[in-house]
C-alpha positions in Angstrom: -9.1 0.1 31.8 -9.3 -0.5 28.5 -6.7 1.7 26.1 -7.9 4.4 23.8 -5.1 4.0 20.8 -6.8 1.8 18.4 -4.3 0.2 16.8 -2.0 -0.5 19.7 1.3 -0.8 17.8 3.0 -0.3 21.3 7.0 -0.5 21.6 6.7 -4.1 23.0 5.5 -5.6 20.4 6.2 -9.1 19.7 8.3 -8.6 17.3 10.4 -11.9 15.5 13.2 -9.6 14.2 15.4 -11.3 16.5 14.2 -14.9 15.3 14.2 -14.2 11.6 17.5 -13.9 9.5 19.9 -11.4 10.2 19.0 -7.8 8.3 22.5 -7.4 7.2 22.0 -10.8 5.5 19.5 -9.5 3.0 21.2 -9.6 -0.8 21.5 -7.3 -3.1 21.4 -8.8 -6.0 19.0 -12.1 -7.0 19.9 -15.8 -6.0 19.0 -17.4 -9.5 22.2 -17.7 -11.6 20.0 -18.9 -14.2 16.0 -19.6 -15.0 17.3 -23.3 -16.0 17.5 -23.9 -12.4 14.0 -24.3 -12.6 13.7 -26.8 -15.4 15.7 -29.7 -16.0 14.0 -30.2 -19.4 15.2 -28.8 -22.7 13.4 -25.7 -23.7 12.1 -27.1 -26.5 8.5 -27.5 -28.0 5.2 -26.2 -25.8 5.6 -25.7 -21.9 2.2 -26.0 -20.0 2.0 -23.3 -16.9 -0.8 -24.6 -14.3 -1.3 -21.8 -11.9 -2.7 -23.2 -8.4 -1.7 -20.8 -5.6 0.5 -18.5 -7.6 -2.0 -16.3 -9.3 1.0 -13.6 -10.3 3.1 -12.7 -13.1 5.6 -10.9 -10.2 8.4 -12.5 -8.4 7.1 -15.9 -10.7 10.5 -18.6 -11.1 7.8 -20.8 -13.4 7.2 -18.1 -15.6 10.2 -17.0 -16.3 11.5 -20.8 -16.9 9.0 -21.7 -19.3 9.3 -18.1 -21.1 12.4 -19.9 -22.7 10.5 -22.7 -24.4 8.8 -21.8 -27.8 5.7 -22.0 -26.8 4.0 -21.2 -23.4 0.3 -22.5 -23.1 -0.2 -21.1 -19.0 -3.8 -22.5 -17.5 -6.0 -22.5 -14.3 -8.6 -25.4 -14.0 -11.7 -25.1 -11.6 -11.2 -27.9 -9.8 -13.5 -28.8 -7.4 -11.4 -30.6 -4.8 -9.1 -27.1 -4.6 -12.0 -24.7 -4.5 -14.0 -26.8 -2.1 -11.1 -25.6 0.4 -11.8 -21.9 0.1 -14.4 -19.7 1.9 -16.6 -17.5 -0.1 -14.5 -14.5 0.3 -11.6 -16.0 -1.0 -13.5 -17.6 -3.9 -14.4 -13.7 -4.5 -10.9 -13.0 -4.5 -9.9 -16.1 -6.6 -11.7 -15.0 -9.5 -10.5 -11.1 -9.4 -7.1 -12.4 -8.9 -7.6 -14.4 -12.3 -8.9 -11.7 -14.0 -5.9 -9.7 -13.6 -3.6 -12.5 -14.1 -5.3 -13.4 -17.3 -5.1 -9.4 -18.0 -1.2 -9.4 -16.9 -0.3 -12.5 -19.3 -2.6 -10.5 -22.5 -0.3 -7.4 -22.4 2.2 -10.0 -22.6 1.3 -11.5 -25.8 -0.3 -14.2 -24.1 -3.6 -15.6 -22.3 -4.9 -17.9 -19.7 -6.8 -20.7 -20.5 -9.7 -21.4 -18.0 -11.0 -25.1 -17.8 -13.3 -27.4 -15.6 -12.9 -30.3 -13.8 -10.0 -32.5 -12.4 -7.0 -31.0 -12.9 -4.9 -33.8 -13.3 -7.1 -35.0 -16.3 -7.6 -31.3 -17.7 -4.1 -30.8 -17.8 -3.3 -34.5 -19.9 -5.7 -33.9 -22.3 -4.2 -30.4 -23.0 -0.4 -32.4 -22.8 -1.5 -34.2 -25.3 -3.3 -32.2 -27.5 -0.5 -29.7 -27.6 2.0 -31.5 -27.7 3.3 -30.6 -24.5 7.1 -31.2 -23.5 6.9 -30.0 -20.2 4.8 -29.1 -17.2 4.9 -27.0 -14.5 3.4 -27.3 -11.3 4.3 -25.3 -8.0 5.6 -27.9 -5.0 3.0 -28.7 -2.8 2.9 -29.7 1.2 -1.0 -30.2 1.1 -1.4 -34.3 1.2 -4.8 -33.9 -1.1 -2.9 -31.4 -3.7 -0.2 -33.9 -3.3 -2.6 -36.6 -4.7 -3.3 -34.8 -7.9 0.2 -33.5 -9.0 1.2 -37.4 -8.3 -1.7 -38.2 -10.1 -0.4 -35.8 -12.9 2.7 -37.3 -13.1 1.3 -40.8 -13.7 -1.1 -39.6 -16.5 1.8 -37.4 -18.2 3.7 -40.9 -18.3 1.1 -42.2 -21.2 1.0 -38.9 -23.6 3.2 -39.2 -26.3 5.4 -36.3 -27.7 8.2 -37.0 -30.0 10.8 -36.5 -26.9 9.2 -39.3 -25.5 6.7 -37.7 -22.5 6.2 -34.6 -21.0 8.3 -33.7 -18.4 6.7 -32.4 -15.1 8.9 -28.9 -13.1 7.9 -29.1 -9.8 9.0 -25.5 -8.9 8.7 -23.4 -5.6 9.5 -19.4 -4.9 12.6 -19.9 -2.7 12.7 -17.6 0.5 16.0 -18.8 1.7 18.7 -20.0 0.0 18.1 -23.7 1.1 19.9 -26.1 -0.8 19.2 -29.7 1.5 15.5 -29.0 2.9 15.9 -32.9 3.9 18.4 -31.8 6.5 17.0 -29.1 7.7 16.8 -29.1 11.7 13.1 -29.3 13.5 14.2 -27.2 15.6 13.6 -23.3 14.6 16.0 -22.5 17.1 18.6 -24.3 15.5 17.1 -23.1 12.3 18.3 -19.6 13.2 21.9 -20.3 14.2 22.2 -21.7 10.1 21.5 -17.9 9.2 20.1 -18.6 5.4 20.2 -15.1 3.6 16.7 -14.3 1.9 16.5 -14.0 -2.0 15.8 -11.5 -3.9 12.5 -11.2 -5.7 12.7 -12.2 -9.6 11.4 -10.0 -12.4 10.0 -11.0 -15.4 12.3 -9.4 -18.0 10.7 -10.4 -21.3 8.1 -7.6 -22.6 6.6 -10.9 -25.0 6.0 -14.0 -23.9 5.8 -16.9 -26.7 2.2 -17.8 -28.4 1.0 -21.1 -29.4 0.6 -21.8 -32.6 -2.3 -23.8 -32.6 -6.2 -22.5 -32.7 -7.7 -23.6 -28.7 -10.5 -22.5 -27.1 -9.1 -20.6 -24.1 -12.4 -20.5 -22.2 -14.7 -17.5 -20.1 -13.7 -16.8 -16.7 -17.1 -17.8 -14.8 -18.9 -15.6 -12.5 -19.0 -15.9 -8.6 -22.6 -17.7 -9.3 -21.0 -20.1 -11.7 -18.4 -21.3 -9.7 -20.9 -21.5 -6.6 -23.1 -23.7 -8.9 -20.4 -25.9 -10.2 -19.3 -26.5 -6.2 -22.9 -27.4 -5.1 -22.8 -30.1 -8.6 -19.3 -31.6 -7.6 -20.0 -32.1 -3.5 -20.1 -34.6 -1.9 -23.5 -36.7 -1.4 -23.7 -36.8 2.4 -27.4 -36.4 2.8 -26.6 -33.6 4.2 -26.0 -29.6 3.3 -22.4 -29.7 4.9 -21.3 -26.3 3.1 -23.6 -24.4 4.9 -22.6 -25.3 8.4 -19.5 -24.0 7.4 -20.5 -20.8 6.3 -22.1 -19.9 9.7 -20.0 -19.0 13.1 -19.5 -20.6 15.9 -20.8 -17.9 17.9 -23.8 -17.5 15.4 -24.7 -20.8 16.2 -24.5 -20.7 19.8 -26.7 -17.8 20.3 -29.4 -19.2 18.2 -28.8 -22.4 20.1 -29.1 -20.4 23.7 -32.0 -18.6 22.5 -34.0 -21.9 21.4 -33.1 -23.0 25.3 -35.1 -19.5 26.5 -31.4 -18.2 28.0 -29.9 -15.0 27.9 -26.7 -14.8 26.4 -24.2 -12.2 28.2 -22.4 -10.0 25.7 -19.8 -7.2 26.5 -20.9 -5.7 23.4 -23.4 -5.9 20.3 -22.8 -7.7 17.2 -20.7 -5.7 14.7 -22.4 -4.5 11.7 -21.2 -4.8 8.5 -20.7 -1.7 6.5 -21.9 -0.6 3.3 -19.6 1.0 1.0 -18.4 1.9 -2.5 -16.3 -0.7 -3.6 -15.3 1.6 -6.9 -11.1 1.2 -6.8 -10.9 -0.1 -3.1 -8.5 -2.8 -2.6 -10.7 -4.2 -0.5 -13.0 -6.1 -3.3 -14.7 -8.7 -2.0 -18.8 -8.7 -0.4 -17.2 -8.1 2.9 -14.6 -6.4 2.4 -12.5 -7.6 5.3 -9.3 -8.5 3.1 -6.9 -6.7 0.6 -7.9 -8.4 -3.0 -7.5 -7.9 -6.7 -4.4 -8.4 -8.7 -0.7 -8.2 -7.9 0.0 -4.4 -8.6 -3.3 -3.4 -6.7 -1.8 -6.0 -3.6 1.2 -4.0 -3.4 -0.1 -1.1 -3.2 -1.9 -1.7 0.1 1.1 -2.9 1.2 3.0 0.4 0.8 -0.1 1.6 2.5 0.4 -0.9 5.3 3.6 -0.3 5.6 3.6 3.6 6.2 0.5 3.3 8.4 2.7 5.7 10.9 3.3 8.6 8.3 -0.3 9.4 7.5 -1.2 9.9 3.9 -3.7 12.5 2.1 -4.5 10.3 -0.4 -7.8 8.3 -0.5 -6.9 4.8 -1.3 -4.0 4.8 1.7 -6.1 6.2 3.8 -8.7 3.3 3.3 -5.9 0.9 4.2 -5.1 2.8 7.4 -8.5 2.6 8.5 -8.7 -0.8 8.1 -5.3 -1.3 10.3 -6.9 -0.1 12.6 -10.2 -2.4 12.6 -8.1 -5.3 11.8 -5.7 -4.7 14.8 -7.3 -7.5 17.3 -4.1 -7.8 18.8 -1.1 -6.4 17.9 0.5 -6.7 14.5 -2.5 -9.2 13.7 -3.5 -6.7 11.2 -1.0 -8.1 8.7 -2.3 -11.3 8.0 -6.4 -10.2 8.9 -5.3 -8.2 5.1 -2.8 -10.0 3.1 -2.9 -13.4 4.4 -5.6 -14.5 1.8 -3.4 -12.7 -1.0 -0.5 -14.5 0.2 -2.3 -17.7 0.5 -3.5 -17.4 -3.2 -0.2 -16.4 -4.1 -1.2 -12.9 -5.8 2.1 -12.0 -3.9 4.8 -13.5 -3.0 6.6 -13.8 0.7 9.8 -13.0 -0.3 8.1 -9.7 -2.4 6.3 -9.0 1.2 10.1 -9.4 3.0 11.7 -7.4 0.5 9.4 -4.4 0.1 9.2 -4.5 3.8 13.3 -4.6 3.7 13.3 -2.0 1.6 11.1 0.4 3.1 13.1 0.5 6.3 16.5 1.2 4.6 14.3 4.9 2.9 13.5 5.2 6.9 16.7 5.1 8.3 19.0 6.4 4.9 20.0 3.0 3.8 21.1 1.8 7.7 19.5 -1.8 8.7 19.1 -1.4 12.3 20.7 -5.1 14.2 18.0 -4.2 17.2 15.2 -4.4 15.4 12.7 -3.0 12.7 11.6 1.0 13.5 8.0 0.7 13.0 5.2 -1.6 14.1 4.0 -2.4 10.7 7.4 -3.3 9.0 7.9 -6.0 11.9 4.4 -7.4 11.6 4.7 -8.3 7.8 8.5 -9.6 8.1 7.6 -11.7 10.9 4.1 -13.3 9.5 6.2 -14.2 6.1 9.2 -15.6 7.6 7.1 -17.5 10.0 5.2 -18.8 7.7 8.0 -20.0 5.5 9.3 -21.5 8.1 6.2 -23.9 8.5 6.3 -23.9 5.3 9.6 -25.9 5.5 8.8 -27.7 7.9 6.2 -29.2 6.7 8.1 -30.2 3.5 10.9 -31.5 5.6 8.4 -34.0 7.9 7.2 -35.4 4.6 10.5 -36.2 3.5 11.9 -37.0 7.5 9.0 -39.2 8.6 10.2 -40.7 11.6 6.9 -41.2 13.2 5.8 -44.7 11.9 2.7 -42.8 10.6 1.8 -41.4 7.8 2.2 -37.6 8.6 -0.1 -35.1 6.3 -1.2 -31.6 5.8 -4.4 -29.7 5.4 -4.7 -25.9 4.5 -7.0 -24.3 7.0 -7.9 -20.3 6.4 -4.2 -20.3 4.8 -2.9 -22.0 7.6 -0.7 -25.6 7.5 -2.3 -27.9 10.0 -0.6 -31.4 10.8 -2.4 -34.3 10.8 -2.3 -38.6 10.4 -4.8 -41.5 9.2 -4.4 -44.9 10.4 -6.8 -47.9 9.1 -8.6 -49.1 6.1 -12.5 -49.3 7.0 -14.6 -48.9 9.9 -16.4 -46.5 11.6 -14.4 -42.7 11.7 -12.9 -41.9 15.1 -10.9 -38.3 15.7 -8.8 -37.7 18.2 -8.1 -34.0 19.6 -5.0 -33.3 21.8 -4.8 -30.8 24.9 -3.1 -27.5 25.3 0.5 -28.0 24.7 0.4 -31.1 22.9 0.3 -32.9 19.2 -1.3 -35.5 17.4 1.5 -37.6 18.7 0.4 -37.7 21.4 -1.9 -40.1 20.9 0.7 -42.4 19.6 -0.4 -45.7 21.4 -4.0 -45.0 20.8 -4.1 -44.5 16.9 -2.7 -47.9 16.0 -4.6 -49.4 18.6 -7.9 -48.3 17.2 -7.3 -48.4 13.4 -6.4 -52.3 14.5 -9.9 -52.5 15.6 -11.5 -51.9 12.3 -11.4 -48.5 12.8 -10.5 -45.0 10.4 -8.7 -43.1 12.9 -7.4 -39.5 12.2 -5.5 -37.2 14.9 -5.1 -33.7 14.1 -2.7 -31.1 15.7 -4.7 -28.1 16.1 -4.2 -24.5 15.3 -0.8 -23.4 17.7 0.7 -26.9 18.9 3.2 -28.9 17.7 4.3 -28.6 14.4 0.9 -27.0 13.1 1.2 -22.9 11.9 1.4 -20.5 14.9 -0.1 -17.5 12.8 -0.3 -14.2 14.8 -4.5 -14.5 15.5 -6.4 -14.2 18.5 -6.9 -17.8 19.3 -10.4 -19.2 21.5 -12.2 -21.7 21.4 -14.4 -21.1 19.2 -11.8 -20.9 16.3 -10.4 -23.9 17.6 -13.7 -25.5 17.1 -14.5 -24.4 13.8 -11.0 -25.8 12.8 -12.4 -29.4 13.9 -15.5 -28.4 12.1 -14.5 -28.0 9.2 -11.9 -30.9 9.3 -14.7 -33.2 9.7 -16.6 -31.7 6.7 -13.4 -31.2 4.3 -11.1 -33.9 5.4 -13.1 -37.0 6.9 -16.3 -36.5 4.9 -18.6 -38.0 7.3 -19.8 -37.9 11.2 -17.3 -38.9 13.2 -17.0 -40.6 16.8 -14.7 -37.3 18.6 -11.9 -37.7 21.6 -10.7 -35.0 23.0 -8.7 -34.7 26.4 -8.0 -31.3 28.4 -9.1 -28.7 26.7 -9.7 -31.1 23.5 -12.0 -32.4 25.4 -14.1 -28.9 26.1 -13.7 -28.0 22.1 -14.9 -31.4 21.2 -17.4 -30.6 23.4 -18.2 -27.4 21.9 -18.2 -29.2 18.2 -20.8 -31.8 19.3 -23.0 -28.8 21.0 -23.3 -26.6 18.3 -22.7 -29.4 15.0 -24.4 -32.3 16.5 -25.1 -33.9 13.1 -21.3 -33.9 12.7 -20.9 -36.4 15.6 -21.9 -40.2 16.1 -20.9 -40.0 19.3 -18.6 -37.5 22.1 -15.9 -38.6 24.0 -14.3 -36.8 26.9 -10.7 -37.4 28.6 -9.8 -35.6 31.8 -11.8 -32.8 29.8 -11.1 -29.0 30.6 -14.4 -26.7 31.6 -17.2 -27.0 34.3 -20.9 -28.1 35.0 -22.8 -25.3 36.0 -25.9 -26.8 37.7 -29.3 -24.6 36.9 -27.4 -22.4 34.6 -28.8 -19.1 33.1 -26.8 -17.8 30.9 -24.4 -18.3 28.2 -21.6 -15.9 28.8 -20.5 -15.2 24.9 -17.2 -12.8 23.7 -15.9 -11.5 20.6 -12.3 -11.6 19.1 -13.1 -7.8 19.8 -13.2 -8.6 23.6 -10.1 -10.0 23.9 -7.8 -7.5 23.1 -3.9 -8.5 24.2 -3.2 -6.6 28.0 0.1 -5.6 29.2 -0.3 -8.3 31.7 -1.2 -11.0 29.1 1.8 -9.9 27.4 4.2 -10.3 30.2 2.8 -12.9 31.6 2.9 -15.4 28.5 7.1 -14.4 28.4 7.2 -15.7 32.7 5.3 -18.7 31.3 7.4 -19.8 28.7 10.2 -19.2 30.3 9.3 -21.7 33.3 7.4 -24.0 30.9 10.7 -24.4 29.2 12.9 -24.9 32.8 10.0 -27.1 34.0 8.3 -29.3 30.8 10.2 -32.2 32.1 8.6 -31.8 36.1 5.2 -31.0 34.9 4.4 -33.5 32.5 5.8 -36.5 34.8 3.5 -35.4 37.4 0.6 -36.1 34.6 1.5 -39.5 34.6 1.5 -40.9 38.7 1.3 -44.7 37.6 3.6 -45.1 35.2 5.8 -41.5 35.3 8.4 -43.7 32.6 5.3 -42.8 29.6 6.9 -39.4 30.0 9.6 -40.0 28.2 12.1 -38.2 26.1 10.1 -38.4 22.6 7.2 -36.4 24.1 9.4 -33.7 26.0 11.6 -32.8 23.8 8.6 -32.3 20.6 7.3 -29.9 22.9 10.3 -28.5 23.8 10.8 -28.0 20.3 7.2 -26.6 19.8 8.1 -24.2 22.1 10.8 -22.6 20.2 8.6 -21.9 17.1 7.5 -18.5 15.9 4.5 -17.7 17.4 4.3 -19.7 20.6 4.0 -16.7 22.5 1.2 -15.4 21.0 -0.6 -19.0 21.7 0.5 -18.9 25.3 -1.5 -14.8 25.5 -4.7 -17.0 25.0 -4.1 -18.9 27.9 -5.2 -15.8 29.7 -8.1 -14.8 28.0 -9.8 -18.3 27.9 -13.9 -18.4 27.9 -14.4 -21.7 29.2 -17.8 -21.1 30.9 -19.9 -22.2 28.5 -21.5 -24.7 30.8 -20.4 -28.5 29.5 -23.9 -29.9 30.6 -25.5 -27.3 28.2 -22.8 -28.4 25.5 -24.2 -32.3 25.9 -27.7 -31.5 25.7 -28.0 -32.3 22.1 -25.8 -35.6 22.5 -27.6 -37.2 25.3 -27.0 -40.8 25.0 -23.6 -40.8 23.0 -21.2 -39.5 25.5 -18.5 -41.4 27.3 -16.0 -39.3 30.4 -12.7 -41.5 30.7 -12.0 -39.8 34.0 -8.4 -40.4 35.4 -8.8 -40.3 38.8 -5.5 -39.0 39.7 -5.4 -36.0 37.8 -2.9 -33.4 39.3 -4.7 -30.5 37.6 -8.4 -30.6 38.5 -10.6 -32.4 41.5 -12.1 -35.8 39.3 -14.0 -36.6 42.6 -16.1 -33.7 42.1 -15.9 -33.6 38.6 -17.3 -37.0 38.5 -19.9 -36.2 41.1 -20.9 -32.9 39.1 -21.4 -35.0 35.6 -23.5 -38.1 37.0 -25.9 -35.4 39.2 -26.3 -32.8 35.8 -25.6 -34.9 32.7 -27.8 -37.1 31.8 -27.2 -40.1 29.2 -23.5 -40.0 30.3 -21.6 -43.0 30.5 -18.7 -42.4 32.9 -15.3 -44.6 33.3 -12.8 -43.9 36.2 -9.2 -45.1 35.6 -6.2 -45.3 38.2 -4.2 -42.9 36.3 -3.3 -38.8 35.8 -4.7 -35.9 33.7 -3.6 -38.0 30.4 -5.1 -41.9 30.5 -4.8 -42.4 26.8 -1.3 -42.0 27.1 -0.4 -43.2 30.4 -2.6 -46.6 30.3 -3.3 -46.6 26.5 -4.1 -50.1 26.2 -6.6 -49.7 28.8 -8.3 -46.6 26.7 -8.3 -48.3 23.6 -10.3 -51.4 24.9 -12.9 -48.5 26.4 -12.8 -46.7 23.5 -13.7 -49.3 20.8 -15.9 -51.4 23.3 -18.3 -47.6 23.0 -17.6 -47.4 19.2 -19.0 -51.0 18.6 -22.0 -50.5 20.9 -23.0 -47.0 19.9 -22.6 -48.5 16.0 -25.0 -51.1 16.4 -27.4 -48.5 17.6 -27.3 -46.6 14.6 -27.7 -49.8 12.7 -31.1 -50.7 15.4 -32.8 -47.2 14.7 -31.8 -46.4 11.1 -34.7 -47.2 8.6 -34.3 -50.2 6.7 
């Protein structure tokens, strides 16, 4: 029976506190003896500030560095290769966070200078023309950010200033007081036992901050029209309209899709509507108005809103924020980053200004006290935990890119805010991705990556959404997310259609991808894949985030299940692997062993009981007739393959279906095996495309 408190913000919620640093380590005074820290250069001549992802004059280390030099010249560039990664709601709230920023920096005594194009080359000419002695430019974990600050680097080395050439300040707002982020452990469980106190949040203390002394044209901010035009003249030419199948669901998709088929889709509920309101000094500022926008001050106000969500409040503007707690509360403490993680993400606020308001609140509550057992309302532990969690990926990911151990080159893409892992391997060739199953990593497909990029293949292999070293945000995770992830991976990171692997229940979302984004995929192929053929089928049974609230059961029974997946990881995956148990070795056990320490695994491991996968796989490979090969290991421990196999050749047509001697893994158990299947397809299906393209 479904519960009638809307938000459940129950006294077993998951709360991190226990995870996180120790309240009593929380300082009282800041961690920065001095703003040189942050600039190795002599404060001398004209400092250029480019603003990326930390739209904010609070809690800003950059800012207050390069308020030493004599002159400040601060900047934000429309870059196409940035904006192309942002949804439309967050290019709304891109552009109102700039307008306060550039508001912020005029009561200052200074401006924001608004340009076009690539950033790197925006921000030499302006080097030069200024005479710029220094640059700074927040550190970066994205690979394709990455690219441009290195490329930055390289152009800064020919402008000449009478020091010699600009200086670039990588800088970062430091949660922790991390000193050696290159010997940081993997493990967060180990990461706990160092106990790294949080810093405090900085304040800008100058009332003016310095000019420039020569005449520039600082520039218009554009409108949300502009900057939509400007995308659709700087994408990519596909021949085909790839931004628009990312602006449409999943589940948008797949009713039209059912409907076309004359089948009724089963909902537990209609579609939501979206309401209509007055958006006159809501924080909620964009079209939608699903997330808390605008500038810094108006952020933290919702957060004080957020925060006190148990006092009640008469006035108006709280009271909007409580009633979007409540619609925002899919599962519990969820709420947090449904409203702030885009602010976060754009860096309107700060993590540490999140952890220390949060902090700070809870001492009024309790008369200064900091409880060791834990936080004494719902909303306080949600916000701590979603920014020290994501710090901690945050970390992580910087340490892998300095600690790669993998013999691959190990990068990261920004999904919806969100740090997802990924590698490339090989030069040319056709694209090939590979998709991992529940529990697992890009890794492993460690034999098979090599193997194909060797073959004149581009192979990437992603770690989705909740696995391996990939962000574990507190969402409601299905399948459906999952497969707009690989969606939009395809359009934002590959560029082109792709030839998609997927084994277990990589195998069902690759399946879903090909079913609903056909034009994404050359061709589909399906390892010991997770869901069913449902012969004569007559409905697609559909569900919303909505439907899928967290249960006390779901609750309790993702705790049993980690607990024996951790006592039993070793047991389980050997019996994966009956013909050659020794591929289960110690490299793949203990990653996820690690994995399952990290925040959020156990919010990951609820999904496991809410799982839709009966969306019938023969409807999914209607559109793809033709281009789909089943690897079927034949001595899978989890599922029947006998009647699996049966099932697929009797209601699949156009299937091509190869059954291995091996367990619920083949790629990893007889890899060389898969590779020789895989790129035998690949080369076949190719020289199809070449027989019935037009010359």
């Amino acid at each position: 029976m479904a519960l009638l408190t809307f938000p459940l913000f129950s006294s077993h919620f998951p709360s991190f506190s226990s995870h996180f640093p120790s309240l009593s380590s929380f300082p009282n005074a800041p961690s920065f003896s001095s703003t040189r820290r942050y600039c190795l250069t002599k404060a001398t001549g004209t400092a250029i500030l480019w603003f990326k992802h930390d739209l904010r004059t609070d809690d800003h280390p950059a800012l207050l560095a390069a308020s030493t030099f004599p002159s400040l010249l601060p900047i934000y560039v429309f870059d196409h290769r940035i904006l192309s990664r942002f949804s439309d709601e967050t290019l709304e709230l891109l552009l109102l966070a700039l307008q306060d920023l550039r508001k912020a920096l005029k009561d200052r005594g200074s401006d924001l200078m608004i340009r076009f194009g690539n950033a790197d080359s925006v921000v030499q000419q302006l080097a030069t023309e200024v005479k710029a002695t220094c640059v700074f430019a927040e550190q970066e974990v994205e690979y394709e950010l990455r690219l441009i600050v290195d490329a930055l680097k390289q152009r800064l080395k020919s402008v000449a200033v009478p020091q010699g050439s600009p200086g670039i300040e990588l800088w970062q707002t430091p949660f922790y007081e991390v000193k050696d982020v290159q010997n940081l452990p993997a493990s967060y469980d180990e990461f706990k036992k160092r106990r790294f106190p949080v810093t405090t949040p900085l304040q800008l203390s100058v009332s003016t901050l310095p000019g420039v002394e020569i005449e520039l044209e600082w520039g218009v901010l554009p409108s949300y029209d502009d900057i939509k035009g400007f995308m659709s003249s700087s994408e990519r030419k596909s021949g085909e309209n790839w931004s628009l199948i990312r602006e449409v669901s999943a589940e948008t998709v797949l009713r039209r899709k059912a409907l076309e088929y004359g089948d009724r889709i089963e909902r537990s509920s209609s579609f939501g509507q979206t309401l209509s309101r007055e958006r006159s000094g809501s924080v909620f500022v964009t079209k939608e108005g699903n997330i808390v926008g605008g500038g810094t001050d108006s952020v933290l106000n919702a957060l004080a809103a957020y925060l006190r969500y148990l006092e009640g409040t008469a006035r108006d503007d709280w009271q909007e924020v409580h009633e979007r707690v409540r619609a925002s509360e899919s599962r519990d403490g969820a709420s947090f980053i449904g409203l702030f993680g885009p602010a976060l993400s754009l860096g309107i606020i700060s993590r540490r200004r999140v952890y220390y308001e949060a902090i700070k609140y809870e001492q009024e509550r309790n008369a200064g006290f900091l409880s060791p057992f834990g936080y004494s309302a719902a909303t306080i532990a949600a916000a701590v935990d979603a920014v020290c969690s994501k710090e901690w990926y945050w970390l992580l990911a910087l340490r892998n890119q300095k600690n790669n151990d993998t013999g691959y080159s190990t990068r990261i893409w920004k999904w919806k805010g969100f740090l997802i892992e990924y590698t490339v391997a090989g030069e040319d060739g056709p694209a090939v991705l590979l998709v991992h199953g529940f529990g697992a990593f890009w890794e492993h497909y460690r034999d098979n990556i090599r193997g194909l990029a060797e073959s004149r293949n581009r192979v990437w292999a992603i770690t989705i959404l909740g696995f391996g070293k990939s962000e574990k945000p507190n969402v409601v995770y299905t399948e459906l997310l999952w497969a707009e992830l690989l969606r939009d991976f395809i359009v934002a990171v590959v560029g082109e259609p792709v030839h998609i692997v997927g084994n277990s229940i990589g195998g069902y979302l690759v399946a879903i991808v090909a079913g609903i984004w056909s034009d994404l995929i050359k061709s589909l192929v399906l390892i010991n894949s997770a869901g069913n053929v449902i012969p004569s089928y007559s409905f697609i049974p559909l569900s919303r985030v909505q439907d899928r609230q967290t249960s006390g059961a779901s609750w309790l029974g993702s705790r049993i299940l980690l607990f024996y997946l951790r006592l039993r990881t070793q047991e389980l995956v050997k019996k994966c692997y009956p013909t050659r148990v020794e591929r289960a070795d110690d490299r793949l056990i203990n990653e996820m062993l690690r994995a399952s320490y990290d925040p959020g695994v156990l919010v990951v491991l609820e999904s496991i009981f809410s799982f839709n996968l009966s969306i019938p796989v023969n409807f999914l490979l209607e559109d793809v007739k033709g281009k789909v090969l089943i690897i079927q290991g034949m001595k899978d421990p989890i599922s029947d393959s006998n009647s699996k196999v049966a099932m697929l050749k009797e209601h699949c047509d156009g299937v091509l279906i190869k059954e291995l001697d091996a367990g619920h893994c083949p790629h990893d158990e007889v890899p060389e095996r898969v590779n020789t299947i895989i790129c035998e397809w690949i080369i076949g299906v190719e020289s199809n495309i070449l027989v019935e393209s037009p010359v």
